[in-house]
C-alpha positions in Angstrom: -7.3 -98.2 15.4 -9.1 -97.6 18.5 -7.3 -95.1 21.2 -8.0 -94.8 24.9 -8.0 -92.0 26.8 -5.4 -90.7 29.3 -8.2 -89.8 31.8 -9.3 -93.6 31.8 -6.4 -94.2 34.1 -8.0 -92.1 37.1 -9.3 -95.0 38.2 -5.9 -96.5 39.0 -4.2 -93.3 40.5 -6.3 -90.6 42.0 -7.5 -93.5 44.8 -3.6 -93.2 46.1 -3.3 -89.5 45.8 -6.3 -87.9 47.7 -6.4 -84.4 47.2 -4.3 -84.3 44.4 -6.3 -82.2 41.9 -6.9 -84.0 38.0 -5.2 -81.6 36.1 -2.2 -82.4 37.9 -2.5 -86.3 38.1 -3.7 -86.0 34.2 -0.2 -84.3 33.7 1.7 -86.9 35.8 0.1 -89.5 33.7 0.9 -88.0 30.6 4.7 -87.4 31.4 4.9 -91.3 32.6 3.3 -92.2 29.4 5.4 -90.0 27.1 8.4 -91.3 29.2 7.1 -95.5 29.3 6.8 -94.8 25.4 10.2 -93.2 24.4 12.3 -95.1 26.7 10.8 -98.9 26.5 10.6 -98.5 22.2 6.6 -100.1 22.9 4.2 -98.2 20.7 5.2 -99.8 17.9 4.1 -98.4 14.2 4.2 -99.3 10.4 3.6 -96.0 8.4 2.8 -96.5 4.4 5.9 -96.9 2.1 6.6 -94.1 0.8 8.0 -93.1 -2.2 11.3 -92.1 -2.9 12.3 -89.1 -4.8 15.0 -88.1 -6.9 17.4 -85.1 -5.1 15.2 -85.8 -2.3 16.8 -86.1 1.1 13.9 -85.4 3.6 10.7 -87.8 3.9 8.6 -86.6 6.8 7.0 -89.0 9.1 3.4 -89.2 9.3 2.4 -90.6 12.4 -1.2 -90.6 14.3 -2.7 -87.6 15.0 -1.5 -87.9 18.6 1.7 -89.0 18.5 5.0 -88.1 16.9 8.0 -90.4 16.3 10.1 -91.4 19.5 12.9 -94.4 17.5 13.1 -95.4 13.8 13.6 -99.3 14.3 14.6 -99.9 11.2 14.1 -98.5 7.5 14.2 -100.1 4.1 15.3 -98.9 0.9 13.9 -100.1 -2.6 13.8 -104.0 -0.2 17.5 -103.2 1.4 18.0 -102.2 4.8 19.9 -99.1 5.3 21.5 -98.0 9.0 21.6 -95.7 11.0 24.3 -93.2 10.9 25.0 -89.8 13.5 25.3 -86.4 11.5 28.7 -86.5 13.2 29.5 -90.4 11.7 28.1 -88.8 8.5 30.5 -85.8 8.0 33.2 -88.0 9.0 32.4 -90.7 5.7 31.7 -87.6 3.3 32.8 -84.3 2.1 29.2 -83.2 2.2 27.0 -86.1 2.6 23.5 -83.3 2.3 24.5 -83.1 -1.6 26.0 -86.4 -2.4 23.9 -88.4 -5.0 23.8 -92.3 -4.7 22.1 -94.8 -4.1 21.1 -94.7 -0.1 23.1 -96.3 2.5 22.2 -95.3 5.6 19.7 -92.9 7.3 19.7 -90.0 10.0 17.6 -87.4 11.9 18.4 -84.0 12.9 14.6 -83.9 14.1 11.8 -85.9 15.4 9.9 -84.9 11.9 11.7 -86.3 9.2 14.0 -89.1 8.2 17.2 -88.2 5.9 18.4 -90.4 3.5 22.2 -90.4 2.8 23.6 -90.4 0.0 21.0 -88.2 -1.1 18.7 -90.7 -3.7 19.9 -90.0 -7.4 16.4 -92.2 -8.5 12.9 -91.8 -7.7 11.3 -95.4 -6.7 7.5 -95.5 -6.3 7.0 -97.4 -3.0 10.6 -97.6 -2.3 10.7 -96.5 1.4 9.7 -98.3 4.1 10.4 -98.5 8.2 9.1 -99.6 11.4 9.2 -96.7 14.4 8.2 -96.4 17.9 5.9 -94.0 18.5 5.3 -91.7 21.9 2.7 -89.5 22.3 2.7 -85.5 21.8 3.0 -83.3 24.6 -0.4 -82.3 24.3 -2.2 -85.7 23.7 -5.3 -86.8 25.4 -5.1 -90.1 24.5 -3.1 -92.9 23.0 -4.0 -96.5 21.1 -5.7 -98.8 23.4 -3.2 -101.5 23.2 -1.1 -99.7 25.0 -3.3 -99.2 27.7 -4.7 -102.5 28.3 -0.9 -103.6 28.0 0.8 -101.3 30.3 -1.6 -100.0 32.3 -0.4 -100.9 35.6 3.4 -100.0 34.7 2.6 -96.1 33.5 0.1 -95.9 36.8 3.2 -96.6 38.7 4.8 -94.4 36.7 2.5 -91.5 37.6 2.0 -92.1 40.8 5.8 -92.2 41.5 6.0 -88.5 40.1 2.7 -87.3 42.4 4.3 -88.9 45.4 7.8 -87.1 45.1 5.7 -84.2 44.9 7.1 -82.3 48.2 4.5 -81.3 50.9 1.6 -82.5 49.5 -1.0 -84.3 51.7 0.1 -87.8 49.2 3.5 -87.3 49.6 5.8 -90.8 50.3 8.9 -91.1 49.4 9.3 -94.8 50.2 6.0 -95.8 48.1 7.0 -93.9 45.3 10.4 -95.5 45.4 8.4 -98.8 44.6 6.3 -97.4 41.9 8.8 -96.1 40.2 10.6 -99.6 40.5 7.6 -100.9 38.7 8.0 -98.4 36.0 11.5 -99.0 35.4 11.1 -102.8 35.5 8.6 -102.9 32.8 10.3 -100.4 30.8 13.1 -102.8 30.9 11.5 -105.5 29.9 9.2 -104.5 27.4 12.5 -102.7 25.5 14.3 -106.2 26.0 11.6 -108.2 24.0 11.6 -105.1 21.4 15.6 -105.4 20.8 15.5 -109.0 20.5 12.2 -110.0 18.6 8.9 -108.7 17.2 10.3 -104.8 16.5 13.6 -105.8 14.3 12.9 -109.3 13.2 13.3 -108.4 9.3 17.1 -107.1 10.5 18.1 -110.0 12.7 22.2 -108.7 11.8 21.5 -105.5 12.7 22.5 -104.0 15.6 23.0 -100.3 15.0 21.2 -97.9 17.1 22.1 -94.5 18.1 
């Protein structure tokens, strides 16, 4: 899969910004991307099933390279879906859901790494485990899948140059433009989340509304 990088949207910032040095509008750019990515659900990605294990609660994700796991969308156990549960919904239902063995219900995170299974699985299933997540990229990318960028590139420009035109004192500083940039940003954000919630991202889950 082909992935673009975060430099490519100089062209669409730095012209609005003179003076403002790359590394810094490269940092803004990456924030607003991280931040378009976690909070509109956009980068959306199907790992490999994976197989379940007996006694095994944890199943780590294993994004790209450049990315880690922002939302689980949904998750599938042996064909079923399972939910999403909080540790705090999960201590409530059982003595000590970490040890109990079943068959699994639901699912929860304590960490952007792995995906718990609760009850704990009492039978391996080769294949068994599947999902559908949102990705965002690390803190330290340099670049993210294309899609994205020929997608959203005007919205996470906005979203950059909102954050460099906050900036206090600076010789691109304006208040009132960034105002509408970051309008922009939010808007899309808005929208693209919208069209995630209601269609392409949970479509196998249509009775499903449980997020957390």
């Amino acid at each position: 899969m082909a992935n673009t990088n975060l430099t490519a949207w100089y062209d669409d910032v730095l012209p609005s910004v003179p003076g403002c040095p790359q590394p810094m509008a490269l940092d803004a750019i990456r924030k607003a991307t991280i931040e378009f990515c976690q909070r509109s659900w956009a980068w959306i990605y199907n790992p490999a099933t994976a197989n379940v294990v007996a006694d095994q609660i944890a199943y780590p994700f294993v994004p790209p390279s450049n990315a880690v796991v922002s939302k689980v969308l949904y998750v599938f156990h042996d064909g079923v879906p399972i939910y999403p549960r909080s540790t705090d919904q999960l201590d409530a239902m059982y003595q000590e859901w970490r040890t109990t063995s079943d068959t699994p219900q639901y699912y929860t995170q304590e960490d952007e790494r792995n995906l718990l299974l609760v009850p704990v699985p009492a039978a391996a299933l080769t294949g068994g485990l599947k999902m559908r997540v949102s990705l965002k990229p690390k803190f330290d990318a340099a670049d993210i899948e294309s899609r994205m960028y020929e997608e959203y590139r005007e919205a996470i420009a906005s979203g950059a140059l909102s954050r460099l035109m906050m900036m206090p004192k600076k010789p691109y500083t304006d208040l009132t433009t960034a105002a509408v940039h970051k309008a922009i940003f939010d808007d899309t954000i808005a929208t693209v989340r919208h069209k995630v919630q209601k269609g392409y991202a949970r479509a196998p889950l249509r009775n499903a509304a449980h997020f957390f």
